[in-house]
N, C-alpha and C positions, 0 to 999 in steps of 0.2 A: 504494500500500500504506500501510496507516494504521499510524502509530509510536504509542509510549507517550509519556505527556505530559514522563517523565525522560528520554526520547530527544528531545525536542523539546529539552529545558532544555536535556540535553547540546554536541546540534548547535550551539545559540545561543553559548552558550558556547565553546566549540571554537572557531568564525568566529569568536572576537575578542577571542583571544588574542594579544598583539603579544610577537614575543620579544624585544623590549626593554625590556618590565614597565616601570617607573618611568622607564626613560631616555625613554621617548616624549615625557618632559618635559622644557623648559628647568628647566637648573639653578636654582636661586630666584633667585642672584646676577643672572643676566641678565635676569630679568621687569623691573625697571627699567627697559631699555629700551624697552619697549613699554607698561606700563601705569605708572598714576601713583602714586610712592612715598613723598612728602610727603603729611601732614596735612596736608589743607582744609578739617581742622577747626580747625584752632589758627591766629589771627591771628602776622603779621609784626611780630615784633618784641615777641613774648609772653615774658617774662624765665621763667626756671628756679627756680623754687622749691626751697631748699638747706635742709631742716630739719636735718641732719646738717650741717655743715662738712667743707672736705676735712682728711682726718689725725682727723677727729672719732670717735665708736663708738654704737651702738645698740646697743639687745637682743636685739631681734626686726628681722633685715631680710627684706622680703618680697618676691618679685620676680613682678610679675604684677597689673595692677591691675581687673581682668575680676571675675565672680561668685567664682573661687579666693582669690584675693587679698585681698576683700572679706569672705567668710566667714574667712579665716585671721585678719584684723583681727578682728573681732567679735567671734571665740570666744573670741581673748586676750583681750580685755578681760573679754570675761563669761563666763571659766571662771576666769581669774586667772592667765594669764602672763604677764599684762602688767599692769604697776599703775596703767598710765597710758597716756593716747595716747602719752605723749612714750617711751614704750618701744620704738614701731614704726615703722618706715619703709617706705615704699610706693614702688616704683621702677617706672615703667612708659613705654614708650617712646612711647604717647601722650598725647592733649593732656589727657585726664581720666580719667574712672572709666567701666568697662563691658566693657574686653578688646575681644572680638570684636563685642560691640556696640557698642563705638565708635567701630568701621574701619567696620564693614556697616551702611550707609544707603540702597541701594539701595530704588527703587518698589518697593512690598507687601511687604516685609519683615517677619516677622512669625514667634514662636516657634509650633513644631509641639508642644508641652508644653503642656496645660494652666498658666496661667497661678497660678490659686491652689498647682499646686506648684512650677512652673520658677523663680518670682520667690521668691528664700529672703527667711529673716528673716521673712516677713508679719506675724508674731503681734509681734515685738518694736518692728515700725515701725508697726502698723498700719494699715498702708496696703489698699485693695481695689483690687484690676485694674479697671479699665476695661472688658475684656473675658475671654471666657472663653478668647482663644490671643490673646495682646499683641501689638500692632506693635511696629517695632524701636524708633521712637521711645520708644514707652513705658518698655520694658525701660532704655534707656540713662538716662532720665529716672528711674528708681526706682532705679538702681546709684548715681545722684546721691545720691537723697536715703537711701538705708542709709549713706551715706560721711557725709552730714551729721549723722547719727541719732548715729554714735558718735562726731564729730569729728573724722575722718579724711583732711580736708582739707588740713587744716594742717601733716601729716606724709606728704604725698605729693610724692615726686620727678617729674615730668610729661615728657616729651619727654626721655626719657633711659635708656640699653639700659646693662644688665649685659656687661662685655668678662671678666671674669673672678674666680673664687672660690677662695681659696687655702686649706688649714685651716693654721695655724699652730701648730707641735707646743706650744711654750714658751707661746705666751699663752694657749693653750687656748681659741682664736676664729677666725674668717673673716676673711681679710683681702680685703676688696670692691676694684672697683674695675670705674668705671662712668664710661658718658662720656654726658656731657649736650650735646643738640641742639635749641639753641633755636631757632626758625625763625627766617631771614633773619639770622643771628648765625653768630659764630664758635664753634665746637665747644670744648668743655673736659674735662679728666679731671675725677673725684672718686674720691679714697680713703679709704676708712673700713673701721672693722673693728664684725662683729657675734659677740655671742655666738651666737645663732642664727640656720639663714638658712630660709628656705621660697619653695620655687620654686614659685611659682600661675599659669605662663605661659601654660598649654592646648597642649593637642597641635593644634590650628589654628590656627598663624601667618603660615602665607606663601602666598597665592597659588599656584595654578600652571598653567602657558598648556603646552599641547603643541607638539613643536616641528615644527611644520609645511614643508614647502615654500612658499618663497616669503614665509613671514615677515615677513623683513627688506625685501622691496622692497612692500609695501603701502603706501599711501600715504593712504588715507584715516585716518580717526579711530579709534581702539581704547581701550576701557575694558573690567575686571573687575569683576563686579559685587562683590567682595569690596572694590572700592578703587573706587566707584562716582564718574564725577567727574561733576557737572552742571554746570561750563562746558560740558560736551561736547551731552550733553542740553536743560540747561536743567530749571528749576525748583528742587526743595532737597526736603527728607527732610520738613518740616512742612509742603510744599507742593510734590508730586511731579509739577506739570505740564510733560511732557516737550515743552515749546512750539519746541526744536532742531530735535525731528525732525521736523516737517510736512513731508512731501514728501521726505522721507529715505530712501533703502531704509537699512534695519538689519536685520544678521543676529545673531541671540543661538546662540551654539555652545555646547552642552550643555544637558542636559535630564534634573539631578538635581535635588535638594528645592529649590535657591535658583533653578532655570530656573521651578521649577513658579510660585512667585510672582512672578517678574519679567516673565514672558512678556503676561501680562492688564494689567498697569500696563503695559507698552513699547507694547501692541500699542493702547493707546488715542490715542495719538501721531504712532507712526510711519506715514511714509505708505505703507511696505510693508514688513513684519516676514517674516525667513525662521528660522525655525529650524531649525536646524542638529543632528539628533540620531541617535546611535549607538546606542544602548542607552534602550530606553524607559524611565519612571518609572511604576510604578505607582499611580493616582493616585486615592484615596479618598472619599468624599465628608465636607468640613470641618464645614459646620456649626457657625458660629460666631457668638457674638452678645452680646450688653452686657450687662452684668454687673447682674443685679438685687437690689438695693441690701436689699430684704426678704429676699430666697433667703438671702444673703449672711448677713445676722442669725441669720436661724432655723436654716438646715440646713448652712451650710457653717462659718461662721469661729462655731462655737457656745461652747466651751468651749477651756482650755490644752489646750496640744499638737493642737491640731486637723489643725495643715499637717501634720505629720510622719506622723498616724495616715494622714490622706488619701493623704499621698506613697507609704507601705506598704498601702495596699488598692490602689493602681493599681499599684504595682510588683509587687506579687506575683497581679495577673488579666493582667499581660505576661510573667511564668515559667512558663506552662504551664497546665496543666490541673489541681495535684496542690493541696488545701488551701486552696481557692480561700474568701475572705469569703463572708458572706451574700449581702452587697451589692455592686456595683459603682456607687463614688461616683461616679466620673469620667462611665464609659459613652461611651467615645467610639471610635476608631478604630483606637486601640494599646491599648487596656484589654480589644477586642473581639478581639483577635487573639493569642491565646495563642502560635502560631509565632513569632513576631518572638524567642522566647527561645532560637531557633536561631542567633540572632547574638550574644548576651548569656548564654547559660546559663539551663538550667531549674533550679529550685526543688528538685526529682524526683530522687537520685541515680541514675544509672545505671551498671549494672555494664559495666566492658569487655567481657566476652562477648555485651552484649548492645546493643550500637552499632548494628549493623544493624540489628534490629529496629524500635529506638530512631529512627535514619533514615527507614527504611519508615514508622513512623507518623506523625512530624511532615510529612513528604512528601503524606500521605492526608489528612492534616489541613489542612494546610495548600491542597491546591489547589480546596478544597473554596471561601477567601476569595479565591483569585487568581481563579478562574475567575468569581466576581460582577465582579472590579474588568475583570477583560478585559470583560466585557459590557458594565460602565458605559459603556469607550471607543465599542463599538458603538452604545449607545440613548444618547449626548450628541452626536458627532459625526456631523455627515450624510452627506458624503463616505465611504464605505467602507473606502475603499482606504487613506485617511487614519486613520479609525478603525483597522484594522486593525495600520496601522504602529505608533498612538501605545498596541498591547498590551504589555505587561511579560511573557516568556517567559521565567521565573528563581522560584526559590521567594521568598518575599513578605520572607524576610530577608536573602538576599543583599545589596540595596541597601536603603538608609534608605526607609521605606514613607512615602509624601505625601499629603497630604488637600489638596484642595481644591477649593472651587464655582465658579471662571470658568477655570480652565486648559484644560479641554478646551472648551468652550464658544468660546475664542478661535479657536480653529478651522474654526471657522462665519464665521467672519468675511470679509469680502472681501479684507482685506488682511493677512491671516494664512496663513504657506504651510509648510507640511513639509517640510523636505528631508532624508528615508532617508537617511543614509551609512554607514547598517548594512553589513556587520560592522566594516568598518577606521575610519571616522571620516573627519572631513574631509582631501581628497586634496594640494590645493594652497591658497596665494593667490599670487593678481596684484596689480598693481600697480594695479587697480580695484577686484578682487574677490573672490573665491571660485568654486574649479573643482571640480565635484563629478559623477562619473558624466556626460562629455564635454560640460557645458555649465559655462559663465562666469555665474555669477551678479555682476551690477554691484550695491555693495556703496559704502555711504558712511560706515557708523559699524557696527563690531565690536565686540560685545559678549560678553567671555566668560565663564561661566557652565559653568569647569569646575573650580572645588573649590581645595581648598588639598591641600599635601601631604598625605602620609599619618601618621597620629600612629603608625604603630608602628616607624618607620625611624629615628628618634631619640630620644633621651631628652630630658625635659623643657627639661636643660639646653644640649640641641644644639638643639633646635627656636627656643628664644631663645636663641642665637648667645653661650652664655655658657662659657666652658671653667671645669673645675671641677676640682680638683686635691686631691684629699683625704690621705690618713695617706701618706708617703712616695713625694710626688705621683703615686698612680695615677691617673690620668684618668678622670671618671663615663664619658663619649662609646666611649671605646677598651672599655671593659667592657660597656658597653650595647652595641656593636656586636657581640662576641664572646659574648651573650646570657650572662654571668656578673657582672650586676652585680643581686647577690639581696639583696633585702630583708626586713624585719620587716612583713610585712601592705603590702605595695608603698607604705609609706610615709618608709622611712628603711634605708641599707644601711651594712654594715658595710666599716668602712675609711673612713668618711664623715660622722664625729662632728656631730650639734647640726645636720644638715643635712637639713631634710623637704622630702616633695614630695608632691602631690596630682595624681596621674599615674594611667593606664590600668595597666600592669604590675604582672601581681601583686595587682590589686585587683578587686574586684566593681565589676563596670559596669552601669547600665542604662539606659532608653532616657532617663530625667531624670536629664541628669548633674549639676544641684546640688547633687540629694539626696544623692548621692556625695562632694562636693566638703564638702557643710557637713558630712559623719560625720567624715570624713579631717581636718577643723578640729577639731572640738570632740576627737578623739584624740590629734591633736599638740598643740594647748593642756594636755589633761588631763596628756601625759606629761610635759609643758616645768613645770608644776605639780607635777606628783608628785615628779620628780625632782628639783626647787629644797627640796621639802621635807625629801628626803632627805638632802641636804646644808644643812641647817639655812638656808637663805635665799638659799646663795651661790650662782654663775654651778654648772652641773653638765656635766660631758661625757657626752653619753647615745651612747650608741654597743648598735644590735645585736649581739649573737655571732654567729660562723661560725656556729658551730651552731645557732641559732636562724633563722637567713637560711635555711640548708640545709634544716632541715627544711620553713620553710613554701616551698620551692621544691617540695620535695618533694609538699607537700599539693595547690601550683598542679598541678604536673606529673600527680598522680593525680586531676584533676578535666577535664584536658585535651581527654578524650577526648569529654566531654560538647558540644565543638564540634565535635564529625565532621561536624556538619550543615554548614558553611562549607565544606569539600571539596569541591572542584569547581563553588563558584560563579563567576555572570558575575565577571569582573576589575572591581575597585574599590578605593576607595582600604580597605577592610575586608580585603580579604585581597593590601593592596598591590600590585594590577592581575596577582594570579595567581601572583604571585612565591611565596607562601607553600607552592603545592601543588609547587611545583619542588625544595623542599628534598631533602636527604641525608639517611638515618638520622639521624646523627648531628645535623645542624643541627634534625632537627625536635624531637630531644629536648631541646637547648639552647631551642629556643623555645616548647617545654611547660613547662620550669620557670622562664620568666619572661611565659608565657602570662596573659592575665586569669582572673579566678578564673570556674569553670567550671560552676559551681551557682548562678549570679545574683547579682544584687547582694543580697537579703535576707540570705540564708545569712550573703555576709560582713559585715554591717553587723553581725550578731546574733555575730558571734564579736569584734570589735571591743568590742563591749558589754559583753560578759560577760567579755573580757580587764581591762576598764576596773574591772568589778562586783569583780572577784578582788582588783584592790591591788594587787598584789606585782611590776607592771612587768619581769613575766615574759621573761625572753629579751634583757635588758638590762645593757649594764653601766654602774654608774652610778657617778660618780667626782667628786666637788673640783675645780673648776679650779682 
């Protein structure tokens, strides 16, 4: 008897749900033991660069040395909340500049963004991509050179994590304090105090390995591809020849956006690559190619503000269907897919009575582009039965949507193998290998390629391990966990003076999250400026009102609904491996009003603007230290 295609999605779904949602993970604390947690990117015996003193003060300390970080630097400078570099301090627990591009070096690494918008700043560094979707190389190599752009070097803490943030009532500032780890060196505190702090850390910090049977007695080699080591492999990031594995079986376990480029680099190597996958990835065609240098001149970097116009014609042909440009700059694989705002919010408001609907159609719409990308797997892979497993059975926003031209193609290959562990995942390891549906796969080098935490279980400041202790020490972590820790525009809460973040909550998200990351900068610049003006030059305590928090909870909470579409997707780290559809009344209203904002990211970047256009730092209170 032949089912509907939402009774297929459903089924899928169903099979593989685990009711231990996030526990099916090691806790982060123990990944340690199995994958590698020192930087091998940072030389032995690399000294700590101290631009602050301990007992010393800053203006502006920033915690996060990634694309957040980088833009929050920039925009103080060239909005004016900072009169100088020597205003800010940059504190990041690795060796340099780039966040998560400076952990992730793994083979074919490479951003799924267009590059003319994912790489910020372009128009002020002038720099052009290389290509039209960057390697990671690239990317990390250009987070270089913006840091050099503003002289941001010389005020960066390197190899050194945030332990804790105090506000201190009397001085009216942050009392920091932070422990620097220099490699092959003995560990030190540092305390200083800021007037203002900005946490740029990302909601992707930590690895995470499921906790499998048989785990701990494996005995061969394991690596994550988020902590990629090439002693284990062989080769390096500028030269990814993986010369370890000749004659190596290697299995890669998972087979989300980072399995989809790793598999085609691993599998040119290995002398026999098994992948290991639960849940398909749906997988696009990329389409990628070098950046020509004429195009470049005449049609793209043409006039000011070119990147941000570009960044707003592709972000608003990924909100829907509603007010769409003339043109589509981009044209590529998320520009062409208007569903995907089923994960991010549409453009479109819609009325609560009319959700259903609302559902039914992006459902229609939507399987109209799953149903090309299921055939792709068909007419690329020769194998059927193969083809058929590597189909994506889940609406196209569920999971992060992947483009690219040798992933399925690896598949053809002779030393390239499927292994189905649909619905539950992999079963055991041995002390060889991997046990899956009654056979032993012998197994020399594991490689895992299953994601990092999930960004909505912690708040920016638990994700980097920093406790934060605000107006009569409430705790950010203990509020964020109890889904009442509300903000002004998800950029700064009250009870939490002079303290911003450039976090998911409460904020417009979309599929480029620079573009998100540099509005939330140049907002917190303008206010740390407006508000030094208002207190004629001196240090200011800017703190939201209850009431100003409440209401835009309120706004989040009444646009909520417009993610009905995420109900009932496959489990992923997007709706916390299922955990979110488990809620109680009551918890799911707490996590509607610190939900992300539910009309896309346009909508809120344009009330940010117009909040900026108005002056009057509305919803603030602003006060004299």
């Amino acid at each position: 008897m032949a089912i509907t295609l939402q009774e297929k999605y459903r089924q899928e779904r169903d099979a593989r749900l685990n009711e231990k949602g996030l526990g099916q993970y090691l806790d982060k604390s123990k990944t340690a033991d199995y994958i590698r947690h020192d930087d091998p990117w940072v030389a032995d015996g690399t000294p700590v660069q101290r631009p602050v003193p301990d007992g010393g003060h800053v203006k502006i300390a920033i915690f996060g040395a990634g694309f957040g970080g980088l833009c929050a630097a920039s925009r103080a400078l060239s909005e004016g909340s900072a009169s100088s570099v020597n205003d800010i301090l940059i504190i990041d627990r690795a060796g340099g500049f780039g966040g998560t591009w400076w952990h992730n070096r793994y083979p074919g690494l490479m951003c799924d963004i267009e590059s003319y918008l994912y790489l910020p700043l372009l128009e002020e560094t002038g720099y052009m991509p290389k290509r039209k979707y960057a390697s990671g190389e690239e990317i990390r190599e250009y987070s270089d050179l913006v840091a050099q752009k503003f002289g941001l070097h010389e005020r960066a803490m390197f190899q050194t994590s945030g332990n804790a943030l105090t506000w201190d009532a009397e001085a009216k500032n942050w009392k920091c304090e932070v422990t620097a780890k220099p490699k092959g060196q003995a560990e030190f505190q540092v305390k200083f105090t800021a007037d203002y702090a900005i946490l740029s850390s990302g909601g992707f910090t930590e690895p995470k390995i499921p906790d499998i049977p048989g785990l701990s007695k494996y005995q061969g080699k394991m690596l994550h591809t988020a902590r990629w080591n090439y002693d284990i492999t062989g080769g390096s990031p500028a030269n990814p020849v993986l010369s370890n594995l000749s004659g190596k079986k290697v299995a890669i376990i998972g087979t989300g956006a980072t399995a989809i480029q790793a598999v085609p680099a691993t599998a040119k190597y290995a002398g026999e690559l098994y992948v290991f996958q639960r849940t398909a990835s749906a997988v696009d065609v990329r389409g990628n190619r070098d950046t020509d240098p004429e195009e470049w001149k005449t049609k793209i970097a043409t006039k000011k503000g070119w990147q941000a116009a570009r960044a707003n014609n592709f972000q608003a042909f990924t909100e829907g269907q509603g007010n769409l440009p003339e043109e589509d700059l981009v044209s590529d694989g998320f520009s062409t897919m208007p569903t995907i705002s089923g994960a991010w919010g549409n453009s479109t408001l819609v009325k609560p009575e009319d959700v259903a609907g609302y559902v039914s159609m992006m459902n229609e719409l939507d399987a109209v582009r799953s149903d090309k990308v299921r055939q792709r797997a068909l007419d690329v892979v020769k194998d059927q039965e193969t083809a058929k497993a590597l189909q994506a059975w889940y609406p196209g926003w569920c999971k992060r949507p992947t483009y690219h031209d040798e992933y399925l193609p690896s598949f053809n290959l002779p030393n390239v193998h499927l292994v189905d562990t649909a619905p539950k995942g992999v079963e055991a390891l041995t002390p060889t290998g991997i046990t899956q549906n009654g056979k032993e796969y012998p197994i020399d080098v594991i490689i895992w390629s299953t994601g990092y935490g999930s960004p909505l279980t912690e708040s920016l400041a638990g994700k980097a391990g920093i406790i934060v202790k605000g107006k009569d020490g409430i705790d950010m972590e203990d509020r964020f966990k109890a889904a009442k820790l509300m903000t002004l525009h998800g950029l700064v809460a009250h009870d939490f003076p002079n303290l911003f973040y450039t976090g998911f909550s409460q904020a417009g998200v979309g599929v480029n999250q620079t573009q998100r990351l540099d509005e939330q900068s140049l907002h917190i610049a303008y206010t740390i400026r407006e508000a030094e003006l208002r207190t004629k030059g001196s240090k200011a305590v800017i703190e939201p009102t209850n009431a100003a928090c409440e209401e835009w909870a309120d706004q989040c909470a009444s646009r909520a609904h417009m993610l009905a579409t995420m109900a009932g997707c496959t489990p992923s780290y997007f709706n916390a491996e299922g955990a979110t559809d488990k809620m109680t009344p009551e918890q799911q209203a707490g996590f509607a009003r610190a939900s992300i904002w539910g009309q896309g990211y346009l909508s809120y970047a344009r009330i940010l603007q117009e909040w900026r256009k108005n002056g009057g730092l509305e919803g603030f209170e602003i006060t004299s230290a």
